[in-house]
N, C-alpha and C positions, 0 to 999 in steps of 0.2 A: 504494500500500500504506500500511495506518495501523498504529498502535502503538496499543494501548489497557492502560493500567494500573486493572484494578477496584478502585474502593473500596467499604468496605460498603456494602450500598445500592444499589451503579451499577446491580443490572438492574432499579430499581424507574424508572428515568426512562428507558428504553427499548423499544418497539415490544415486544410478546407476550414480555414480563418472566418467564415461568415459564419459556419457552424459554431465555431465558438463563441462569435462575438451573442449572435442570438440565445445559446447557453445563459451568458452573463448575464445578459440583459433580464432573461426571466429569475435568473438568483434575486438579482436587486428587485423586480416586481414582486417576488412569491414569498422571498427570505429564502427558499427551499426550492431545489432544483435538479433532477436524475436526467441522464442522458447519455447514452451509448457513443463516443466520440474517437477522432484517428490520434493519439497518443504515443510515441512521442513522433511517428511518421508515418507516412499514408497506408495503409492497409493492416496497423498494428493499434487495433480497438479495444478499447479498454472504459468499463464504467467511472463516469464522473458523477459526485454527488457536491453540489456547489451549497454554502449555505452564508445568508449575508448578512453583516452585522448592522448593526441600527446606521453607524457613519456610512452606506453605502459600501463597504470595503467588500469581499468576497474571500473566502479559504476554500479549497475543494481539494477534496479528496477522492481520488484514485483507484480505483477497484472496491472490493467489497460494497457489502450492503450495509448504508448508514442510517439511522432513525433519525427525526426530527429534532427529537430531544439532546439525544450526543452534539450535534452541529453546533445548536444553539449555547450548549457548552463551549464548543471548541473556539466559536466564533468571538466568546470574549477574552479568547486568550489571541484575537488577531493581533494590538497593537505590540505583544510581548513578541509574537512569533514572526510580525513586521522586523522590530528591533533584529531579533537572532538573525532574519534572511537578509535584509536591508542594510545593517548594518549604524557606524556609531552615526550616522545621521538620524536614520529613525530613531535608533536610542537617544539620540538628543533630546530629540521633540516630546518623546514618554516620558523624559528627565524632566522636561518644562512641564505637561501638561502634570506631574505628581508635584512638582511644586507649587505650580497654580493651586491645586485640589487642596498642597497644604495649606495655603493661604487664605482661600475659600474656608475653608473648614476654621481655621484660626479667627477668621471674620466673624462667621457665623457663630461661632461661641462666644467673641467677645459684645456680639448684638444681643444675643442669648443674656447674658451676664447682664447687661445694661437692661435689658427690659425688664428682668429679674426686680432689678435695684430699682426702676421708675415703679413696677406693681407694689414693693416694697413702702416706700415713699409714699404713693398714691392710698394704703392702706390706713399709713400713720398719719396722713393728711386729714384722711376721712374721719378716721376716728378723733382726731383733735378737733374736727370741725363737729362735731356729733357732742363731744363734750361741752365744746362753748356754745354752741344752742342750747344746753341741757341748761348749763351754768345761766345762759342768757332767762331761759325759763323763770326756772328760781330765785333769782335774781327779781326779775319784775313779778313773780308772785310775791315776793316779801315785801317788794316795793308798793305793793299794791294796797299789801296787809298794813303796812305804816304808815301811809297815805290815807286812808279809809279812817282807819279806826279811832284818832283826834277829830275828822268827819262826823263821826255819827253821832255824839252827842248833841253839836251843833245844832246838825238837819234834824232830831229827835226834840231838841227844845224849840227848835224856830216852826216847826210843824205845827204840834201844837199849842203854840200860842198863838200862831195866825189864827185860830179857829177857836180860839177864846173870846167870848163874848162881855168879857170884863176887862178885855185890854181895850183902850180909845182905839178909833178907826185907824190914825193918821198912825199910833205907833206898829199896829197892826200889819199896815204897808210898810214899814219897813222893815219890819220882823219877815214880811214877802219876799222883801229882797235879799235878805239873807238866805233866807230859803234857797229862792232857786240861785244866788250865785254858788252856793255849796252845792247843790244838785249840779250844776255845771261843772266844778271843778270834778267832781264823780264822775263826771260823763266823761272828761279829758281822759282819765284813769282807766275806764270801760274802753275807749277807744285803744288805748295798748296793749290791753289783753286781747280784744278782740281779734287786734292786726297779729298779735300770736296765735291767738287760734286757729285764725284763720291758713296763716304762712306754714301752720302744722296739719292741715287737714283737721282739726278736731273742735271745727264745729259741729254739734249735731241741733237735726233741724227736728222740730215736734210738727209734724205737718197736720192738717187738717184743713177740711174746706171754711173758707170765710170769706166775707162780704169784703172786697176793698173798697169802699166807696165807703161803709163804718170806718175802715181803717185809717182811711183820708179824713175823715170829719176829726175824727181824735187827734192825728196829729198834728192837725190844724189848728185845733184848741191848745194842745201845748205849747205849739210856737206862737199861738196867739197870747199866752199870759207870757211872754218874755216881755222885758219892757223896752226893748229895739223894735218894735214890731207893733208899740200901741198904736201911733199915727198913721201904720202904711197899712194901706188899703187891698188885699186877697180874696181875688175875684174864684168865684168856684162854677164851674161848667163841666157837670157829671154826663156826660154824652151816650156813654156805654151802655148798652144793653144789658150788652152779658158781663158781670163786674164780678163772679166769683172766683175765684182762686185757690188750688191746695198747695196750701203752704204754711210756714210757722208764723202767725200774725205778730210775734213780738217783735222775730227779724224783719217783716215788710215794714210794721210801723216804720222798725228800724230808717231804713230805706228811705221811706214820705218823709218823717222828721227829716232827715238830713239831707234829704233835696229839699226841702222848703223852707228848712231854717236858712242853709244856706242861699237862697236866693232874696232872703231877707235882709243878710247880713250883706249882700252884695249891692241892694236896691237900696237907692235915698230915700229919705221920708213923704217924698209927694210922688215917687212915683209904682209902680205896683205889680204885683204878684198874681199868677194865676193859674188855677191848678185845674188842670181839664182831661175828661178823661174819654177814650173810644174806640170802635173796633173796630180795627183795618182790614181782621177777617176771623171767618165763623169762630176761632179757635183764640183768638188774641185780644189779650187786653191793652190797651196803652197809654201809659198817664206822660202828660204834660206839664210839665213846672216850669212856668215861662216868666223870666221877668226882666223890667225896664232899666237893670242899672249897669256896671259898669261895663259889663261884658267882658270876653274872653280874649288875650291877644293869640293872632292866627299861629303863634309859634309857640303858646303854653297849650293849646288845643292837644297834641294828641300826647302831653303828660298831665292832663286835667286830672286822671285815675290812678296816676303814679303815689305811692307812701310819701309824702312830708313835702309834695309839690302844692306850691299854694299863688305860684302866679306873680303876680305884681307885690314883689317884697316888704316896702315900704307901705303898702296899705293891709295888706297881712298882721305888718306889724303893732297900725293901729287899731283892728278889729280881732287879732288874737286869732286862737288855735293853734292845733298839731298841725293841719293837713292831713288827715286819716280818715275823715266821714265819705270823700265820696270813694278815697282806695275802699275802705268797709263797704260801705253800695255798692259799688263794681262787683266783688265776691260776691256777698249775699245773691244779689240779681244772677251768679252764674248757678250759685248751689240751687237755686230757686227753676232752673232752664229758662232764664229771661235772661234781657240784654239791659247794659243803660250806656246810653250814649247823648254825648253835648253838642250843641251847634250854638254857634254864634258869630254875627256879620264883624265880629271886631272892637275894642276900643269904645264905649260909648254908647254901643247896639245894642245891650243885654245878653239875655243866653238863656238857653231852652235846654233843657235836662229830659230825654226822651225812657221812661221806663217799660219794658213790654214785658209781658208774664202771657205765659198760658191760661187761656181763659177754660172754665168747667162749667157744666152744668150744674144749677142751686140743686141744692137739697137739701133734707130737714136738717138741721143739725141739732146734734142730739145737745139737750140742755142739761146744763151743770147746777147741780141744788144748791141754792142759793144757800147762803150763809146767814145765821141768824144770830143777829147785832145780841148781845151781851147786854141788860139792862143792871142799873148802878145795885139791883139787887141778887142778879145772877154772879154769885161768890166761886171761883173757882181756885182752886191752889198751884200756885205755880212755883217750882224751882226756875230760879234765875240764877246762872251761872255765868259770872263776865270777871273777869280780872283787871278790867279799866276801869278804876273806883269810880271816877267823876259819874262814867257811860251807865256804870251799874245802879246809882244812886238814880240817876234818872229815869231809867227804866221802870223800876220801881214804885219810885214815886208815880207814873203815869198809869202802869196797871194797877195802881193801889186808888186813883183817883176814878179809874172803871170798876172800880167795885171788887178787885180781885185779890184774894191772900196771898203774900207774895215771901220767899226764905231765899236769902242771898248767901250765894256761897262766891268764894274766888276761888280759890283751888279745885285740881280734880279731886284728893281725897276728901276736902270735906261737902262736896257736893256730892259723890258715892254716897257717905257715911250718913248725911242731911237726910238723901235720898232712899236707902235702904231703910232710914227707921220711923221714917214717916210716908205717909200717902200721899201722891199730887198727881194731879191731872194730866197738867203740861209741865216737861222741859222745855228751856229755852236756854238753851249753852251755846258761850263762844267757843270754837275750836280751839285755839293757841289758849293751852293753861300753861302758869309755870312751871306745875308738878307733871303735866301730860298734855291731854287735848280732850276735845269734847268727845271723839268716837267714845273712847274708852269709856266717858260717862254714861251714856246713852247705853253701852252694850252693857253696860254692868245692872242702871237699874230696867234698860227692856227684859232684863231675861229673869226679874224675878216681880214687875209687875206691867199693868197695858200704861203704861205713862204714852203720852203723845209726844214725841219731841219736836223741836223749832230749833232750826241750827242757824247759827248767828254768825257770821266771819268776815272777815275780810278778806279773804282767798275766796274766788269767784271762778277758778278755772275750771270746766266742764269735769275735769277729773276729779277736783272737793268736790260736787255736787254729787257725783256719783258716790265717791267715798263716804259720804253724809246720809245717802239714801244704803247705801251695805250693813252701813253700823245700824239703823234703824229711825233714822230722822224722818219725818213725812213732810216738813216744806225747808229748805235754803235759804235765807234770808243773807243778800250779802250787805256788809255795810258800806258808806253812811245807811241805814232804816230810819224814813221818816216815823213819825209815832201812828200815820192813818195805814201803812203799811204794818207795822203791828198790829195795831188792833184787827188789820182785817187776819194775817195769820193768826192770830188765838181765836177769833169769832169762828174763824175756818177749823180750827180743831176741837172747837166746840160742839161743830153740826159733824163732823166725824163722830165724834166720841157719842153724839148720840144716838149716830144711825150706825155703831156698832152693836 
């Protein structure tokens, strides 16, 4: 048996050269090629088996019967058996191309190595970046908690004594305005949490069908007792048909409040606001918040929805705020499947705030059992748990002036201890105690009597409310609490506690 390596040329020096050449030709077409050929001179025939390697090259081999399989072997030892026939040129070239392959390969591990080190890196990035959002959390939950909690006694005494009828009128207005500037400052506070929750996914939405056209009337009332807002005139054009919606009514308020407050804070006092509402098709609701004052310059337009974008600086400055209500509406409006989007001609034009929601078909909605008002003779026992003397003092004194028995503790243990050897109706504990927190109160006295609990905090994040409803609390109150919001939660666990 012989080896034959073709070089160009080779079938020009042997016996019926076309034979061979078309030999070749099907090696390189087939990879694999048999044929009965004149070897090494005319009339001295001998089997050729050709087989080709990937670069085109060919080996063949000389008598016998060879399988597909050996070839394809033998074929990757062409460039070695090139070198031995060829000589030290081909060997050259094998020389070069195994040090390229070392080089290549020396590359490749050191790309290898490097991408190692970037997924490394990229690891310890993430998790540092994981941690300072955690930290950022915590942070504005505590923030949130020491900001609030000097709040509520405030909003708790300015409450009610607006609605005291032994205070003079004139001082009464002013006790108003105290009121709602401390409700505003809360709302600055609500707005940081919110833009966390939101930036976390962890809003969750209580949906239910509701009237938005109620929902407009209400928020229309609140922004109507600001006192920016007493002289400017809020025109109302309910157009809609179909005005229901499934959604969370406290986030839409959300939403209306702050397209219309802001379009109030935007308008001068003579000129006006107006809030229209209609349906562009069978499915769509779409409200309008259109008003006559500064308007929008065409190059803060498409950062109007941006976090802490607020436009024309200097006048920002003298009407306040974060910039976060309409970044807040923007969200809400997407978790909701609506859009909200601005227009305005510019400068001096005003600006139109366009909200669109999914419109539904009315249906009954089921009604919620009304809450029955507590009279100054209906006595009920309440543990009150606050560790903010001033907050607790006044507490106190307020359910003790609706007619209610009231035992103050500051600590978790002795609000346990208070609470295990006497009976009461309702808890109403701050979370943050010095010696623990309120879970632990609540789980100690729910599990040895039906006490109602009212959880009190200044931690507002969707996670304490959860955590508050686990331990066994049935309403979250976060603070500042004005005093009509207490009283309506204990009136609320009143008509509980009866229809258990």
């Amino acid at each position: 048996m012989g080896i034959l390596l073709p070089a160009p040329g080779f079938q020009q020096t042997l016996p019926d050269a076309k034979a061979w050449r078309l030999f070749l030709e099907n090696c390189v077409a087939d990879s694999f090629y048999q044929d009965d050929l004149s070897f090494p001179r005319v009339g001295a025939v001998t089997q050729a088996s050709g087989f080709a390697a990937e670069d085109g090259s060919v080996v063949v081999f000389l008598g016998g019967n060879h399988s597909v399989e050996k070839g394809v072997d033998v074929s990757l030892l062409v460039p070695i058996l090139a070198a031995a026939f060829e000589g030290e040129r081909i060997a050259t070239v094998a020389e070069g191309k195994t040090a390229v392959a070392k080089q290549t390969a020396t590359q490749a591990k050191l790309l290898a190595d490097s991408l190692d080190k970037a997924r490394n890196e990229l690891r310890h990035t993430l998790r540092e970046a994981q941690r300072a959002n955690a930290a950022k959390d915590r942070f504005l939950a505590v923030l949130s908690h020491e900001l609030r909690t000097p709040l509520n006694p405030v909003l708790m005494a300015a409450s009610a004594m607006e609605t005291d009828p032994n205070i003079p009128p004139d001082i009464r207005a002013d006790i108003s305005m105290i009121r709602r500037n401390v409700e505003l400052e809360a709302k600055l506070i609500d707005d940081l949490l919110d833009l966390t929750r939101i930036s976390n996914g962890k809003v969750q939405l209580h949906r239910r069908i509701v009237d938005a056209h109620d929902i407009l009337e209400q928020a229309i009332a609140v922004v109507g007792g600001d006192s920016a807002s007493l002289n400017l005139e809020v025109k109302v054009d309910f157009s809609a048909s179909r005005h229901h919606v499934d959604g969370d009514p406290a986030r839409i308020q959300q939403v209306f409040w702050n397209l219309i407050r802001n379009a109030v804070k935007f308008t001068p006092l003579d000129g006006s606001v107006t809030v229209r509402t209609s349906n562009p098709g069978l499915d769509t609701l779409r409200i309008e918040v259109i008003d006559t004052g500064i308007g929008i310059a065409a190059e803060t337009l498409p950062k109007i929805f941006n976090a802490f974008e607020q436009g024309d600086t200097d006048i920002n400055k003298a009407l306040g705020g974060l910039g976060l209500g309409l970044a807040i509406s923007n969200a809400l409006a997407e978790l909701h499947g609506g859009t909200l989007r601005a227009e305005s001609a510019g400068i001096g034009n005003g600006a139109t705030f366009i909200f669109t929601l999914p419109a539904v078909e009315r249906t009954a909605l089921t009604s919620q059992p009304g809450a029955t008002p507590s009279s100054d003779g209906d006595r009920r026992r309440i543990l009150l748990v606050e560790d903010h003397a001033t907050t607790a003092a006044l507490m106190a004194r307020l359910l003790r002036k609706r007619g209610h028995e009231v035992e103050v503790a500051h600590t978790k243990a002795d609000a346990i201890s208070i609470g295990l050897a006497q009976h009461f109706d309702i808890l109403i504990s701050d979370l943050g105690l010095p010696d623990g927190n309120g879970y632990e109160v609540m789980e100690a006295l729910g599990s040895k009597s039906h006490v109602f609990g009212i959880a009190l905090s200044g931690y507002g994040m969707e996670a304490d409310v959860g955590r508050s409803a686990i331990a066994g609390f049935q309403i979250h109150l976060t603070k500042p609490v004005d005093a009509q919001k207490l009283y309506r939660a204990v009136e609320q666990m009143f008509a509980a506690k009866s229809s258990a």
